[in-house]
N, C-alpha and C positions, 0 to 999 in steps of 0.2 A: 080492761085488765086481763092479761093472760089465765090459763087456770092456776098454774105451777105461784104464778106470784098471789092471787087472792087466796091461793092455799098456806101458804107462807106466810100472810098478811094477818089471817084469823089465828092461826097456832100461834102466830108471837103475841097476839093480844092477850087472848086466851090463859096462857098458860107461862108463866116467869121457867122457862127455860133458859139453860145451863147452854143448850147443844140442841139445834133445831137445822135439819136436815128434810130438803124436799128435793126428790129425785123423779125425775121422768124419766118412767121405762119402758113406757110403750112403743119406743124403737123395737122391744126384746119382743113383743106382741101382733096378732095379724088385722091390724089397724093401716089405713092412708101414712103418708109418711108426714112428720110434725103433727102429729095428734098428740093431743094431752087428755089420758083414758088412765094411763097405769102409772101408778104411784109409789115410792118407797119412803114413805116418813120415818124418822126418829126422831124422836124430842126423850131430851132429860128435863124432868122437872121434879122437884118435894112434890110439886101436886098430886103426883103419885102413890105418895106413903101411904100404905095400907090400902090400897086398892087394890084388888083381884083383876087377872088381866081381862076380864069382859069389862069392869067397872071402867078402867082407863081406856078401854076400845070405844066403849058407850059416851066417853068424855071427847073425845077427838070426832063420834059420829053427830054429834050434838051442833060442835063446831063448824065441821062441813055439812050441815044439812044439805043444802042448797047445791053444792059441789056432787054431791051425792045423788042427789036427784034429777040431774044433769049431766055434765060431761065426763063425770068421771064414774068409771064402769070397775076399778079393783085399787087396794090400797092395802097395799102390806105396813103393816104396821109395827114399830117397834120402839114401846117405848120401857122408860128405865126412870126411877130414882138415882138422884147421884150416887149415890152407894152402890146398886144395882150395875150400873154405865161403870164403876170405878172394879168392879169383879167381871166386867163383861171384858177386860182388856180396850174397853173404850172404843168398839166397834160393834157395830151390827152386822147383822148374816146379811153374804152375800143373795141376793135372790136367784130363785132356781131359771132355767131356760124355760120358755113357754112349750108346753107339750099338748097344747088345744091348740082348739082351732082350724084353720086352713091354710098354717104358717108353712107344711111339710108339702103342701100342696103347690105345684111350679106354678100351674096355669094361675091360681088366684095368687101367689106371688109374685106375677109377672103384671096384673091386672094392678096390684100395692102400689108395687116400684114404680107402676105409672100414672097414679093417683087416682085410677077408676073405681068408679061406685064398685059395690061390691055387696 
């Protein structure tokens, strides 16, 4: 099973969300091309209520242990109660461009786009 899908797979068990969203970003990243490293989740769920946002980070870190400890190297996280998701205008933040790295760099660039170790 791909990452993007066993990522997907655990948060819908997990957690009775509204609105569950897994995005691969690590195109935006200086990773081989089709790597599954960077991640944009949002989930709306009640499970949420009353949680502080480390408490709902620690609930999602729980979930992907395994994903965590393995293939996946960053996870922007953003999650909502449906009340929260309904005052958010029903979107989450764009994610920023990567400014690490050796993305700015041509020669390791060029080494990417050709799927060389690195």
């Amino acid at each position: 099973m791909k990452v993007q899908q066993a990522i997907e797979a655990k948060l819908a068990e997990a957690f009775d969300a509204s609105v569950l969203s897994v995005e691969n970003e690590s195109h935006m990243h200086s990773v081989p091309p089709n790597s599954e490293t960077h991640f944009k989740v949002t989930v709306v769920s009640p499970a949420f209520e009353g949680l502080m946002k480390v408490r709902r980070h620690q609930a999602i870190y729980k979930v992907l242990a395994d994903e965590l400890a393995g293939p996946v190297h960053a996870l922007a996280l953003h999650l909502y109660t449906p009340e929260e998701w309904r005052e958010s205008g029903q979107a989450s933040p764009d994610s920023p461009n990567c400014m690490g790295g050796s993305k700015g760099d041509e020669a390791m660039a060029a080494k990417l786009k050709q799927g060389d170790d690195v």
